[in-house]
C-alpha positions in Angstrom: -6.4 -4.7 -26.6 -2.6 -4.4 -25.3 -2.1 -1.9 -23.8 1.2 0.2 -22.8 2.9 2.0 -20.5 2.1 5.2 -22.9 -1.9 4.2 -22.7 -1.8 5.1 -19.1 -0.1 8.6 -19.0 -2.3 11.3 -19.5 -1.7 14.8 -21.2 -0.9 16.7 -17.9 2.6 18.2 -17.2 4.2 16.2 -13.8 4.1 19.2 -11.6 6.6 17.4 -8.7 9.6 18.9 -7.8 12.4 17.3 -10.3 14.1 15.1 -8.2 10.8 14.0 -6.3 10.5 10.0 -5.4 6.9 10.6 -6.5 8.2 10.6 -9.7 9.3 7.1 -9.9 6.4 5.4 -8.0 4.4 7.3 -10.9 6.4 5.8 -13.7 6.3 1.8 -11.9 2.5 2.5 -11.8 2.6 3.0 -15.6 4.5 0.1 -16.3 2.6 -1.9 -14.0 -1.0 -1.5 -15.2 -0.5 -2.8 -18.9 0.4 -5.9 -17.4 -2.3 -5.9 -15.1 -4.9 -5.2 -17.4 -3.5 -8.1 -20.0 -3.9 -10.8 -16.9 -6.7 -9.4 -16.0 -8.4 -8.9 -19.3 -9.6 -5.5 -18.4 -10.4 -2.4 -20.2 -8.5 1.0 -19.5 -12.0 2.3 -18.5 -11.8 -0.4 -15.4 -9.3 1.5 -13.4 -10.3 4.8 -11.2 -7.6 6.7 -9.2 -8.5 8.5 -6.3 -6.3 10.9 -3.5 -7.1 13.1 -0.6 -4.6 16.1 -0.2 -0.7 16.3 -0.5 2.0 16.2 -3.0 1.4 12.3 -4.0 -2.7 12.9 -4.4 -1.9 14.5 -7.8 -1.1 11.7 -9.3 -4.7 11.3 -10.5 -4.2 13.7 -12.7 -1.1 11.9 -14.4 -3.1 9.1 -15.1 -4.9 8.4 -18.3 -7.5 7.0 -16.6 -10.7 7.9 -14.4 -9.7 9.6 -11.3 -11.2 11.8 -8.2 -8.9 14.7 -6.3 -10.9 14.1 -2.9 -10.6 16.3 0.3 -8.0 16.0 2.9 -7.7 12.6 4.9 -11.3 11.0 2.8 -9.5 9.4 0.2 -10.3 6.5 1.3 -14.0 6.7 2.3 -14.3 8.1 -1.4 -11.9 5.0 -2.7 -14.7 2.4 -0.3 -18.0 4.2 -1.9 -16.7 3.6 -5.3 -15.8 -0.2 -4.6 -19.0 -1.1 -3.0 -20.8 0.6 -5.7 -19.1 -0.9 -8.2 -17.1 -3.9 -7.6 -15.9 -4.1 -11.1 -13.7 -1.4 -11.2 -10.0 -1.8 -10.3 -9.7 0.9 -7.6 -6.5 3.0 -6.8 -6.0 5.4 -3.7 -3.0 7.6 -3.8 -2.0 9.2 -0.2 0.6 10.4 1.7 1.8 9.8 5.3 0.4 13.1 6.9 -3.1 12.5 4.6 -3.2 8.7 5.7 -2.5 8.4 9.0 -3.4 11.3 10.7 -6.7 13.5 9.4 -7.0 10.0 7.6 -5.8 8.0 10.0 -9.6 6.0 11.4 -10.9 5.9 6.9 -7.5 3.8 6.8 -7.7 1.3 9.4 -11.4 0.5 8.8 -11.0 0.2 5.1 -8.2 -2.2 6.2 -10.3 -4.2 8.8 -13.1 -4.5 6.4 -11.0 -5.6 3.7 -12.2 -4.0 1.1 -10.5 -4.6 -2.4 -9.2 -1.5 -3.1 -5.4 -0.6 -3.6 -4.0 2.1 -1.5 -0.1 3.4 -2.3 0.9 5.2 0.7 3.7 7.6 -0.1 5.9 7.8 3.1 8.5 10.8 2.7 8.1 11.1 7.1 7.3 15.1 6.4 4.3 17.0 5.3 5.9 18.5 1.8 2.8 20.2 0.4 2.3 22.9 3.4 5.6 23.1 3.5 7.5 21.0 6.0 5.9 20.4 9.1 6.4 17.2 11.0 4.1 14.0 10.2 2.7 11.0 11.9 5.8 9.2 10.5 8.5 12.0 11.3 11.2 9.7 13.1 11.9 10.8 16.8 13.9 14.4 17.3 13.0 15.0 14.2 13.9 19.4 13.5 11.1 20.5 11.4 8.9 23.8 11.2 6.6 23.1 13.5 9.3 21.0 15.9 11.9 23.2 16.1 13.3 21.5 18.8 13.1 18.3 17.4 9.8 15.9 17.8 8.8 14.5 21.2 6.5 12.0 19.6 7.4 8.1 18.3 6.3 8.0 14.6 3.6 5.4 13.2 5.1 2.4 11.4 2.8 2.0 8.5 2.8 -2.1 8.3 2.4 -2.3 12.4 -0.8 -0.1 11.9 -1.5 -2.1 8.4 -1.2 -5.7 10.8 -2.8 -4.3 13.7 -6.0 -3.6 11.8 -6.2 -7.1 10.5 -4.5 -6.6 7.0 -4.5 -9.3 4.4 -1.8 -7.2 2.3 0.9 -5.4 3.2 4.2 -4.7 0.8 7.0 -1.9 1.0 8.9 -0.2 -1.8 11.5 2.6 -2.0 11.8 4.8 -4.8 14.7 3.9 -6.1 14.2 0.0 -7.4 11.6 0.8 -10.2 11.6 -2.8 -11.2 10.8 -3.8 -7.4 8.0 -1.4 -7.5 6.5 -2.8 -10.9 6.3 -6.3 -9.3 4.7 -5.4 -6.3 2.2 -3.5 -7.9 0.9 -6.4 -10.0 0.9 -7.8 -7.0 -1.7 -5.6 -5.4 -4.0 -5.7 -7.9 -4.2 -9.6 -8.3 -5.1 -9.3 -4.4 -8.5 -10.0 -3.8 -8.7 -7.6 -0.6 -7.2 -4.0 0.8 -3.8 -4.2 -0.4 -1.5 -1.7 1.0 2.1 -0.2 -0.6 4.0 1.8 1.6 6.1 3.8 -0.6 9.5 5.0 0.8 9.8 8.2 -1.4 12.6 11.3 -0.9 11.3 15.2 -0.8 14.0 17.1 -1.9 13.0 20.3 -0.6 11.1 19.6 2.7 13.1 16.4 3.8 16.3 15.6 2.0 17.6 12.5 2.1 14.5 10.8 3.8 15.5 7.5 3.7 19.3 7.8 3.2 20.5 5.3 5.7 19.0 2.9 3.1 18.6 4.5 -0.7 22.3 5.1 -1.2 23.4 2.6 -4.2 26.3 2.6 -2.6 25.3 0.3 0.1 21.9 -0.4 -0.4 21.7 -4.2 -0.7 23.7 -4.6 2.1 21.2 -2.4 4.4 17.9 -3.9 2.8 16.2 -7.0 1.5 13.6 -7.8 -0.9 11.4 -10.4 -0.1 9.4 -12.9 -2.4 7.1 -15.4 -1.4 8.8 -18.9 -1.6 12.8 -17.1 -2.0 15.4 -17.7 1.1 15.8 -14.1 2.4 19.1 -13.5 1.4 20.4 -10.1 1.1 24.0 -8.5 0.9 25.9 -6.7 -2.0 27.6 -10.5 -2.3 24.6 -12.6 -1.3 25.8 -13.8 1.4 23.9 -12.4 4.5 20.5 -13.9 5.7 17.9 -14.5 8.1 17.4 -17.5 10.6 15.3 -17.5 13.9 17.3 -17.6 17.3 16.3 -19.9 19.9 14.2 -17.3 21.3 12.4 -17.1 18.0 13.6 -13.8 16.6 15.1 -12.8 13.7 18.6 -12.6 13.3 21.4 -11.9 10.8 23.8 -14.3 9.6 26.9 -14.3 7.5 26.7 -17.9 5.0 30.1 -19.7 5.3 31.0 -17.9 9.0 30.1 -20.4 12.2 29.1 -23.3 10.1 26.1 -21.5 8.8 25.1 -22.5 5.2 22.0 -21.2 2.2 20.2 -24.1 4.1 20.2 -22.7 7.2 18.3 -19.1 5.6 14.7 -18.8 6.3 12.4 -19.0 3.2 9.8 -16.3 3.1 6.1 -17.4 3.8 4.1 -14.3 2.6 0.9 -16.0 2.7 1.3 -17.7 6.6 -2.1 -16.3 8.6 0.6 -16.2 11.8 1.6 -12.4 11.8 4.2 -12.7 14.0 7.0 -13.4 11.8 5.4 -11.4 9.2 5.4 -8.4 12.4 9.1 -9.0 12.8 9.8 -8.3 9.2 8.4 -5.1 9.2 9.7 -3.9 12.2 13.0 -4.8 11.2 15.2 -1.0 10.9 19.1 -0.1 10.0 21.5 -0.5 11.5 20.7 -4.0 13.5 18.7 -5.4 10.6 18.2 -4.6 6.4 14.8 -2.9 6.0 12.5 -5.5 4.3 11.1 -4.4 0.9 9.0 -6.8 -1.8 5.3 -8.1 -0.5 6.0 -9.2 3.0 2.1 -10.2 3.7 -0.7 -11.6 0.9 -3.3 -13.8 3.0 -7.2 -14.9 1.6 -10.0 -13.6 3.5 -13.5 -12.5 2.4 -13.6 -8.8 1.3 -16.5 -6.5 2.4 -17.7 -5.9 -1.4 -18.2 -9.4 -1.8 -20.0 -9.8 1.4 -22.2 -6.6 0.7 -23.1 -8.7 -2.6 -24.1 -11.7 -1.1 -25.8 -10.6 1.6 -28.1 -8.5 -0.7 -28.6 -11.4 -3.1 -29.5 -13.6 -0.4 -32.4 -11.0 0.8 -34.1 -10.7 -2.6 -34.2 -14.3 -2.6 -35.8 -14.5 0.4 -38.2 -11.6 -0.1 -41.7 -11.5 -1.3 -41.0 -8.1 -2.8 -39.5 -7.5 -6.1 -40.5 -4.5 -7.4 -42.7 -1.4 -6.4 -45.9 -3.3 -7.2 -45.3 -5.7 -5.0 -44.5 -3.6 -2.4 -47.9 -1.2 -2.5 -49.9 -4.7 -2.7 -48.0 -6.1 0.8 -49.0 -6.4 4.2 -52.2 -4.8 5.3 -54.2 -2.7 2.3 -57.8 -1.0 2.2 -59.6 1.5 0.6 -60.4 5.2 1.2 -63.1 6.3 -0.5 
């Protein structure tokens, strides 16, 4: 059956805020999964959304699809059961930064580490919207907020240093403004075979205006951030003509093509699927106003999930074993007789 984006909205009213980045992540997510289910040759009944607590974990409830509201912070160990029980199902975990990283925070990095095949979107708006503005793990430095009046004392999380430090096999980064972008790299996700984690740069209107501004503005937005694909030169600029190139000290740096002799040669072409995270580290470090903030897939490796080792490892011990079924097992090892 071909499906479309209609197939995968359900009958609830979109209770966000108008104006709410969540609304747009929503919408690629839609687009995204007809396309995903026609490669994949799956059936609506295949996908299962689940969230924790916040703003972005309704978005179950948008879905026309199965779904589970979980409890603050567990969205994941609910999104892991469901996997390892049944690995046939395409799994989604909606969450946001305050959910993920902090009450959530040791769910995330294990899931990540054990790579299971699950796809978590991270919505990163850097506040917590839901209870009304307090400061999150992602809160940038000095940040004013209601529960740091006086600005924040603490250096915020980056998601894809956390995502790399637990041994990730997938890390990409959207913002809520380039729909298409989005779209792409949630295909992307779901072809992974593995954890595959979305950070999702996403504005709250009320609690945190202008979240991401230094970057979202159209007005100078390709010149402040690139978008990466696996095999493209990483050229960015409103006239394509800024890039990347490794200094002799190995580190990133931006160039200008046609100033200093520089050509399109000279522009590094992205390797998303390199085991070696260091370049991979630099990319998602990079921040305004020295570098463009890197969006697209910026990692996609291969590495065993932990559903698939579950599965063999419990096929290879009933192949082994002497029991297979309850008969056998009454009838094995030492027996006798009461009478």
């Amino acid at each position: 059956m071909k499906y479309t984006a209609q197939d995968f909205k359900s009958d609830q009213q979109v209770r966000w805020c108008p104006g709410c980045g969540d609304h747009s992540v929503l919408a690629s997510l839609q687009k995204a999964l007809p396309i995903v289910a026609d490669d994949r040759n799956y059936d609506l009944e295949r996908f299962v959304f689940v969230s924790g607590i916040g703003c972005s974990s309704r978005l179950p409830y948008y879905m026309n699809t199965y779904g589970f509201h979980s409890i603050h912070g567990r969205a994941t160990a609910i999104s892991t059961g469901i996997k390892v029980a049944n690995p046939n199902l395409s799994v989604w975990q909606a969450c946001g930064d305050g959910d993920a990283l902090a009450i959530g925070g040791n769910h995330f990095i294990h899931a990540i580490r054990r790579n299971i095949d699950i796809n978590i979107v991270l919505f990163n708006n850097r506040i917590y919207g839901l209870t009304k503005g307090q400061y999150s793990p992602t809160s940038p430095l000095g940040k004013i907020t209601k529960t740091s009046p006086y600005g924040t004392v603490e250096h915020p999380f980056n998601p894809g240093s956390v995502v790399l430090g637990a041994r990730g096999t997938f890390f990409a980064r959207g913002l809520d403004s380039e729909l298409k972008l989005n779209t792409e790299i949630f295909q992307q996700s779901a072809a992974h075979d593995g954890c595959a984690v979305t950070e999702m740069l996403v504005n709250c209107v009320i609690f945190n205006d202008g979240a991401h501004k230094d970057i979202s503005d159209r007005a100078y937005r390709a010149d402040r951030t690139i978008i990466l694909r696996h095999g493209e030169k990483m050229i960015f600029g409103a006239n394509n003509d800024k890039g990347l190139i490794l200094d002799r000290n190995n580190e990133l740096q931006v160039v200008t093509i046609g100033v200093d002799g520089v050509t399109e040669a000279d522009i590094l072409v992205h390797d998303a699927h390199t085991p070696n995270t260091g370049l991979h580290s630099q990319l998602i470090d990079m921040k305004y106003p020295d570098y463009p903030v890197a969006l697209g897939v910026i990692r996609e490796v291969r590495d065993a999930t932990y559903d698939d080792r579950v599965r063999d490892q419990l096929n290879d011990v009933a192949a082994k074993s002497s029991i297979h079924c309850m008969e056998d097992l009454l009838h094995s090892g030492a027996t006798w007789e009461v009478k």
